[in-house]
Structures are given as structure tokens and as C-alpha cells.
MARMI-501206 format. One record per residue (C-alpha): x, y, z. Coordinates in nm, 4 decimals, padded with zeros to 6 digits, always signed. Layout:
N
rec c1->X	c2->Y	c3->Z;
...
//
This chain:
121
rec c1->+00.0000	c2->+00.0000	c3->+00.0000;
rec c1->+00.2556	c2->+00.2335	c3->+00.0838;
rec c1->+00.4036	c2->+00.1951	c3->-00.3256;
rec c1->+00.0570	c2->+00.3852	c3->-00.4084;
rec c1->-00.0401	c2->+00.0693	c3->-00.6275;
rec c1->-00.2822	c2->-00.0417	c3->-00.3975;
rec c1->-00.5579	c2->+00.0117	c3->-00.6386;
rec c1->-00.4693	c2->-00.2413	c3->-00.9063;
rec c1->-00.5303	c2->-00.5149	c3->-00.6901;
rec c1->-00.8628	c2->-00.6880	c3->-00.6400;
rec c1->-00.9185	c2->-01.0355	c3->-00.4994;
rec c1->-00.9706	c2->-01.2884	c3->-00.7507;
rec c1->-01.0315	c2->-01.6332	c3->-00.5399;
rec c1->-01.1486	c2->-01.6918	c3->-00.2182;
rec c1->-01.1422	c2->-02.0360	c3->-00.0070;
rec c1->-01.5069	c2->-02.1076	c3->+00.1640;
rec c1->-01.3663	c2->-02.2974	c3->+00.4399;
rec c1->-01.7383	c2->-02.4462	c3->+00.4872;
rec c1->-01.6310	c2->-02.6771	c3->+00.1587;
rec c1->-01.3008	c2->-02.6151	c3->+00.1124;
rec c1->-01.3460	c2->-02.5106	c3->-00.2133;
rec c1->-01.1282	c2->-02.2492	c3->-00.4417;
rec c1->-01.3797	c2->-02.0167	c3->-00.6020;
rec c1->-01.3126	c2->-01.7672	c3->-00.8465;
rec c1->-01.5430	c2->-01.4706	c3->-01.0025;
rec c1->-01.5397	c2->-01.2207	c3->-01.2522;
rec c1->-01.8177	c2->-00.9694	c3->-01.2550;
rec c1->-01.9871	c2->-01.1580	c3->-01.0286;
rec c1->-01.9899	c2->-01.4399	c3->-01.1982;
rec c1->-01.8607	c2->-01.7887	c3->-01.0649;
rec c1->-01.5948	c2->-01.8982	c3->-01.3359;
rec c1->-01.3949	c2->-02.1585	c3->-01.1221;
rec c1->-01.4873	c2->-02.3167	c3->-00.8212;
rec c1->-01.2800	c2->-02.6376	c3->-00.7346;
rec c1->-01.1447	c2->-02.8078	c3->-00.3979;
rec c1->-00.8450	c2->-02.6930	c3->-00.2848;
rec c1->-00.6742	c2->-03.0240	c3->-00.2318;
rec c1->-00.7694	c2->-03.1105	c3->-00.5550;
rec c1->-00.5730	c2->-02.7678	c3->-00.6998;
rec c1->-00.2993	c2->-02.8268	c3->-00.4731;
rec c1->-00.2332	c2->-03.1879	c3->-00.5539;
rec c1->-00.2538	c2->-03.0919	c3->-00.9457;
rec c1->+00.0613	c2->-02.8170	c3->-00.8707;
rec c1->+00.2122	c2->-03.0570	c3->-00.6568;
rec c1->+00.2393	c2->-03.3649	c3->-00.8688;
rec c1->+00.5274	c2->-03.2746	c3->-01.0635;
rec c1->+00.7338	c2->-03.2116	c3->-00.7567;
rec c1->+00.5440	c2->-03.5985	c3->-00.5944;
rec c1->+00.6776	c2->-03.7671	c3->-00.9097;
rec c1->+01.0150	c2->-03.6482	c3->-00.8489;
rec c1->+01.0327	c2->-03.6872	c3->-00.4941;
rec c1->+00.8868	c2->-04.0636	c3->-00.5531;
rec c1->+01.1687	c2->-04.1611	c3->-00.7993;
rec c1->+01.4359	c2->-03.9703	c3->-00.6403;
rec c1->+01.3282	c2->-04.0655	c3->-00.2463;
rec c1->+01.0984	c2->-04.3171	c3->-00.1004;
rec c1->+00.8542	c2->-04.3766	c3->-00.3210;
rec c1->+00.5492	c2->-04.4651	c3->-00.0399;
rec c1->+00.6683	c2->-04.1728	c3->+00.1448;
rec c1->+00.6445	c2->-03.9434	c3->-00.1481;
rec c1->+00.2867	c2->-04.0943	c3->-00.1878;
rec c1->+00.1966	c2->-04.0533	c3->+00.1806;
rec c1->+00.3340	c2->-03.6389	c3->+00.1858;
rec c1->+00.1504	c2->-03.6309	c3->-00.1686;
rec c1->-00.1716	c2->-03.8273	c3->-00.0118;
rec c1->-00.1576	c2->-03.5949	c3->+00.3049;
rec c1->-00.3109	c2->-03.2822	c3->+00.0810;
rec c1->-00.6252	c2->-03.4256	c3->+00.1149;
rec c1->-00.7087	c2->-03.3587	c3->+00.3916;
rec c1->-00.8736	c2->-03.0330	c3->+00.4713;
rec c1->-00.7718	c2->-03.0668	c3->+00.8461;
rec c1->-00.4194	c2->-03.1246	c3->+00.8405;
rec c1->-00.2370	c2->-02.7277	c3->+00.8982;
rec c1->+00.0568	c2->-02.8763	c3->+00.6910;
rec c1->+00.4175	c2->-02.7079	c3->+00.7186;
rec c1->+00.3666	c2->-02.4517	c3->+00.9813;
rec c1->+00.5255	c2->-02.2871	c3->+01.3124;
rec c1->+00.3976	c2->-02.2280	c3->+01.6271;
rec c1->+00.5137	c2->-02.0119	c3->+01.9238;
rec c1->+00.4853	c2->-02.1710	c3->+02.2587;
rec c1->+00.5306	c2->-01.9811	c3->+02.5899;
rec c1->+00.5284	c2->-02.3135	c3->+02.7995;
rec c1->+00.7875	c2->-02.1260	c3->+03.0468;
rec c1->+01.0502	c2->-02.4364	c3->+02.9152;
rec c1->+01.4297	c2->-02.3067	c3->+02.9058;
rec c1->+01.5135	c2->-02.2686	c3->+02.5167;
rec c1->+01.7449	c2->-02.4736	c3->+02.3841;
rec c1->+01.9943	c2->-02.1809	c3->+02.2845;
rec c1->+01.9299	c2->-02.0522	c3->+02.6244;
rec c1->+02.3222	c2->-02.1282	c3->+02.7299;
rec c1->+02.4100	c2->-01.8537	c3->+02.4369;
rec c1->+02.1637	c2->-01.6142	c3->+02.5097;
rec c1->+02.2949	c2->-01.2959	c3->+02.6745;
rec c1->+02.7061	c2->-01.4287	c3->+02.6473;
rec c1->+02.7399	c2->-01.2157	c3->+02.3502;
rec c1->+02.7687	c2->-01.5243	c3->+02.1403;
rec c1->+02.5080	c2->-01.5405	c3->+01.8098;
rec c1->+02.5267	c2->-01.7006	c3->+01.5052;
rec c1->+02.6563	c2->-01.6153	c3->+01.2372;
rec c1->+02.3908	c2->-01.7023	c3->+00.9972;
rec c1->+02.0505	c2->-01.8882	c3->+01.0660;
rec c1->+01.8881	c2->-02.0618	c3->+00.6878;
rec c1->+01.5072	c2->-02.0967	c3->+00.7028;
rec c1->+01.4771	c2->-02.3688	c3->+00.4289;
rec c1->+01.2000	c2->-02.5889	c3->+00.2672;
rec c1->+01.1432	c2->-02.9398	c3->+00.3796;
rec c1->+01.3260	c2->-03.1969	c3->+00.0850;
rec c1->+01.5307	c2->-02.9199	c3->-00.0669;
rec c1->+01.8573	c2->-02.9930	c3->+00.0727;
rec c1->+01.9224	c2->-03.2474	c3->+00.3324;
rec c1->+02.0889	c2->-03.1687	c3->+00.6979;
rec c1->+02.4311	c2->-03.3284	c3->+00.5801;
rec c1->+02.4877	c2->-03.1655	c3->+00.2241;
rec c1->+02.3570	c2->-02.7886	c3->+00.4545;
rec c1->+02.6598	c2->-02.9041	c3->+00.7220;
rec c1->+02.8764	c2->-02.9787	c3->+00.5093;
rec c1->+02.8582	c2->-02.6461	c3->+00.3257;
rec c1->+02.8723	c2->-02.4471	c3->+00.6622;
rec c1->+03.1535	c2->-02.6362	c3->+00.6955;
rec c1->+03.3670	c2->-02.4988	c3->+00.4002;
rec c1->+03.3053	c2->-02.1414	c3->+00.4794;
//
């Protein structure tokens, strides 16, 4: 909003959470209205066929099988306040950070091949 462009975007879909369906209008009319795990498994399945001949192929099927259903939150993060000690706590307030922290996508690299290129920096 604050690029003053704010006006040359509409919505174009909304989800009805009710039925979990993707619906799209245009002048009021309905033009597109199709389940969401049915739309998300269609741009996924490029990326399940891959992952099934490059990984475990009935774990590919059960991530790819898991977009059906409407209940499951999927990839998220949650802050929790439980009062627990972090894990970092021992380098909190020493003056010691990291030097770099990666926020990465599940399956695009793997913990070893991120180590080892921490590693060689």
C-alpha cells in the first residue's frame, strides 16, 4: 500500500472454508470453483513424481496423499510460551550469536549436504 499501487489489486479467489473449495469470479460471476486439495495436488504432482523416484517412493505418496485432507495445517510454526528453558538458552545474553541462521524448505537440501557447506566457509 505504501508503493501507491494499492488500487490495481482486487481479490480474484477466495477459499469457503465451509467446503473447502477455491472459487473464483469475474463480474460476479462464478468462473472456477474447485477443492483446494484437488488444486494443490494438481501443482504438486510434478514435484510428488520427483520426490517418488528420487526418495521413497510410499513416502512421497503418503506427503503427496496428506493434501487431502482439509484438516491437516501442513508445514507450519507455532510459538509456545510453555515457560521451558530454550534450547539456545546457554548462548543467550554471552554475547555469542550465530553467524547465519537458513530458514529452508522441507526436501530441498538435506541436513548433511547444509553441514557440510557451513563447513567450508
Amino acid at each position: 500500500a505504501h508503493h501507491g499501487i494499492a488500487h490495481l489489486a482486487r481479490p480474484v479467489a477466495k477459499v469457503t472454508w465451509e467446503h473447502h473449495d477455491v472459487v473464483v469470479t469475474v463480474a460476479r460471476q462464478t468462473i472456477l470453483r474447485q477443492r483446494r486439495a484437488d488444486l494443490h495436488r494438481a501443482w504438486s504432482e510434478s514435484s510428488y513424481r520427483l520426490q517418488a523416484l528420487r526418495d521413497d517412493p510410499i513416502c512421497a505418496k503418503e506427503a503427496y496423499d496428506s493434501l487431502l485432507d482439509d484438516d491437516d495445517p501442513g508445514l507450519h510454526t507455532t510459538r509456545h510460551s510453555s515457560g521451558h528453558p530454550s534450547l539456545f538458552a546457554a548462548a543467550i545474553g554471552r554475547g555469542v550469536r550465530p553467524r547465519i541462521a537458513i530458514l529452508r524448505e522441507q526436501g530441498v537440501n538435506g541436513h548433511l549436504e547444509m553441514a557440510a557447506a557451513f563447513d567450508r566457509v
